[in-house]
N, C-alpha and C positions, 0 to 999 in steps of 0.2 A: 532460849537458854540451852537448846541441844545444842549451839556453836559449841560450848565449850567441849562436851566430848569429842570434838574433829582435834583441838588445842592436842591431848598429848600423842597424839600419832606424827604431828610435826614435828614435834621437842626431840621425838626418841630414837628419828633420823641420822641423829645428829651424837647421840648418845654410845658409848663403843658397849658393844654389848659383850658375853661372857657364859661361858657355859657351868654348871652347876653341879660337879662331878663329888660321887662319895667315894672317900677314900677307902671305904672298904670294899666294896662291890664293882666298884669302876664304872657305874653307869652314870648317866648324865639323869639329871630333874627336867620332866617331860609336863608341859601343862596339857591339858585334853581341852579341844575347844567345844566338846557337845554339854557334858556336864563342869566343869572345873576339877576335876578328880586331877590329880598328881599321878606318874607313872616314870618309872624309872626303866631308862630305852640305854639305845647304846649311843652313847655320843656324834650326834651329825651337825657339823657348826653347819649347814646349808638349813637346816629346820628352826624356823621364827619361835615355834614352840618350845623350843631348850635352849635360847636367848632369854638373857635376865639383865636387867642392869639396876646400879642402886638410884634410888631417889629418895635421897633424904633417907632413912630409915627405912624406906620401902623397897621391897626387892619386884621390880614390874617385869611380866613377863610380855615381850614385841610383839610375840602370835595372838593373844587373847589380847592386849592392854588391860589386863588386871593385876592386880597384887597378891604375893603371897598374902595367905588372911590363916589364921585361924578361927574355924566356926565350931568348934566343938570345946570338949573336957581335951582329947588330944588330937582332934581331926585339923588335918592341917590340908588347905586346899586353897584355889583361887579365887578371888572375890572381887567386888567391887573396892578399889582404892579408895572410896568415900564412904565404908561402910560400917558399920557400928564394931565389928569387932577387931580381931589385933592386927594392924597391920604393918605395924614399926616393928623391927626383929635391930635385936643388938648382936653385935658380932666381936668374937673375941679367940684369938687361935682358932681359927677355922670352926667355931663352935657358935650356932645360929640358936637363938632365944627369943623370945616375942619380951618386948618392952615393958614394965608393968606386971611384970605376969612370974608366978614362979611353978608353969608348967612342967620344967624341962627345956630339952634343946633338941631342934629339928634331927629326928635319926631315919635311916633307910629300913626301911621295911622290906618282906619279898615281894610284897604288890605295890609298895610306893610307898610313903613317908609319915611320921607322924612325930608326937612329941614323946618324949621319954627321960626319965632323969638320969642319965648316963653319959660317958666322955671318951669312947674309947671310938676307934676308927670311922665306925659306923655313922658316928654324930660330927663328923670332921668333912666339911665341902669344902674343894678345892676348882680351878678351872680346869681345861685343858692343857695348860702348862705347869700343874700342878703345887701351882699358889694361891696361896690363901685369899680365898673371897673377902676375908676381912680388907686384904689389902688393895682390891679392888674398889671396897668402897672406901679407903684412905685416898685412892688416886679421883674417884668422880666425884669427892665429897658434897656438903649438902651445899644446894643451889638454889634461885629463882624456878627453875623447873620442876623440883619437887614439887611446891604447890600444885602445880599446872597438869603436872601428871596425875596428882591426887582429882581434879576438878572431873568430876561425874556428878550433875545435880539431877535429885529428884524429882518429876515432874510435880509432886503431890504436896511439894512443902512451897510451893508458890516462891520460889530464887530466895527466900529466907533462911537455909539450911547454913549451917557453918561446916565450914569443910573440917579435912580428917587431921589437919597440919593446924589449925586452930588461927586461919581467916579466913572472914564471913567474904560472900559475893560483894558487899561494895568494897571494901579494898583490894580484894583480885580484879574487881575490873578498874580501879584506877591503876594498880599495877602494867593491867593490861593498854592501857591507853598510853601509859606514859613511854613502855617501848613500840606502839605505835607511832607515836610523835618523834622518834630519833632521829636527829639530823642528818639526811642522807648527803648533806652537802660535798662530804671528805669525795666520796664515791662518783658523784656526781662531776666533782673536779678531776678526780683520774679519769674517770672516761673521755673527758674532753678536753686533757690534755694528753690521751693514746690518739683520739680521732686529729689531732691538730700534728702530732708525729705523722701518721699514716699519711695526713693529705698531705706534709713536707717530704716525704719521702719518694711519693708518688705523682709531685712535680718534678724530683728531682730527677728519677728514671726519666719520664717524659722528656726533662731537657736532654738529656745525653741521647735518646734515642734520637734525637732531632736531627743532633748537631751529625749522628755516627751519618742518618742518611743523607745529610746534604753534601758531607763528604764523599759520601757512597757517588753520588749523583755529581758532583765535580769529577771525582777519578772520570768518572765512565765521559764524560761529555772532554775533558782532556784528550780522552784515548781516540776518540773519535775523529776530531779536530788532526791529532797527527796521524791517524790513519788517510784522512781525507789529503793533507798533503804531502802524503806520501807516494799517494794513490797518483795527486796532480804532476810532482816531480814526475813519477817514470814516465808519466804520458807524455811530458815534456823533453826527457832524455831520449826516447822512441821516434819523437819529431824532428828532432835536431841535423841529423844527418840527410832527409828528403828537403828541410830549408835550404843548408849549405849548399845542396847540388841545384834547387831553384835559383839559388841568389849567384849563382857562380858565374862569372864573367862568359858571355856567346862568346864560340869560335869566328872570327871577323873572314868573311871571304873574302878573296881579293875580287877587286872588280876588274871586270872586265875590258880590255880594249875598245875601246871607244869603234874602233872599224872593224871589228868582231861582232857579228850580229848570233842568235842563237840556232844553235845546230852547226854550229864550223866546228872544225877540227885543226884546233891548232896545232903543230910542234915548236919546240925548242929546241935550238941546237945547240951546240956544243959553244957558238962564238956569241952567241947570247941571240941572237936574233929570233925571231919566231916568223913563225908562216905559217898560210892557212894549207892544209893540205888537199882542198879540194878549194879551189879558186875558182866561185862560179864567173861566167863569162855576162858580159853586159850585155842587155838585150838591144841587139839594135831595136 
């Protein structure tokens, strides 16, 4: 049965909390976490202890998870949400009253708060923006959480105890069972249809990346290819002119005189005739 007090620390995450300011004095309603004493500080919305939000008629304060309570004729301090005395407060023009009861109405004191029968500034709480807590609890009005928040069981009443909102443990744990059971289906179907986007998307990339490098990789093997023959032209325009003087027709010598052997020295004269100019002599 101690699950349930883990219950409203998760509820009250969720809850916009508010601070608890008198309009006569300008301090904020400070809970004490050693005793529950009430203490009136200067306004610091970073401190869980001067966070208050409604539940149902109950004013719970984040830093404790207790409720305002009254334990006295007019002590007015924090208590158990599940506890025998007043813990519903009715609100009306910024003027806080315990339900059932005709104490008075929550007024600031110089050491903190108590009940008093009066209406004048002092019994008037506002938030930090200087509106009326009534209206505050017009905006969270009463909810499934209220009970939830109320849920603190005794260990000494054996789970038989009726809570402070007026349901017993078996119908808050059917309550609780039933938004255990909630169809996660809706939830279940957007996530997998985000995950069924993501993988579309992230084929999609993948294709274009593909297509960009095989492009990439065609350009470069193009460039390549007419580098290589351009490389082969000039080699071939470099050559051209050592073919043509290979291939060029030999100068034709004239042949020689048949009765010219070698080492004569011919001339030519003028009447065309030729002679040798050294006429070897026959050997007898």
């Amino acid at each position: 049965m101690k699950l349930f007090w883990i219950i409203p620390f998760f509820l009250l995450q969720d809850v916009e909390a508010f601070l608890m300011k008198n309009a006569e004095v300008r301090l904020c309603l400070q809970a004490s976490p050693m005793n529950g004493d009430l203490l009136l500080e200067d306004c610091n919305p970073e401190s869980q202890f001067q966070d208050w939000s409604w539940q149902g008629h109950s004013l719970v304060n984040h830093g404790t998870r207790s409720c305002l309570a009254v334990v006295g004729a007019d002590t007015v301090q924090t208590n158990l949400c599940s506890s025998a005395g007043y813990t519903s407060w009715g609100c009306s023009n910024a003027l806080l009253s315990p339900l059932g009861s005709s104490q008075g109405y929550l007024v600031a004191k110089k050491k903190g708060v108590s009940l008093a029968n009066m209406r004048g500034l002092k019994a008037q709480w506002q938030n930090v923006a200087d509106r009326s807590v009534c209206e505050e609890k017009a905006e969270q009005g009463g909810s499934f959480p209220v009970a939830l928040a109320s849920v603190q069981v005794n260990d000494h009443t054996g789970g038989n105890a009726t809570l402070a909102l007026g349901i017993d443990q078996e119908e808050l744990e059917e309550l609780l069972w039933f938004f255990r059971r909630e169809d996660p289906s809706t939830w279940n179907y957007s996530i997998l249809a985000l995950s069924f986007v993501a993988m579309i998307l992230g084929l999609f990339l993948l294709a274009i990346n593909i297509v960009r490098n095989r492009k990439r990789k065609i350009h470069v093997y193009k460039e390549a290819v007419q580098r290589a023959e351009q490389a082969e032209l000039e080699a071939k325009q470099a050559l051209t002119p050592l073919q043509e003087y290979s291939l060029a027709e030999p100068h034709k010598e004239e042949p020689l005189p048949q009765d010219q052997r070698s080492g004569d020295v011919v001339v030519q004269w003028k009447d065309g005739t030729v002679t040798s100019l050294y006429a070897e002599r026959s050997e007898e």
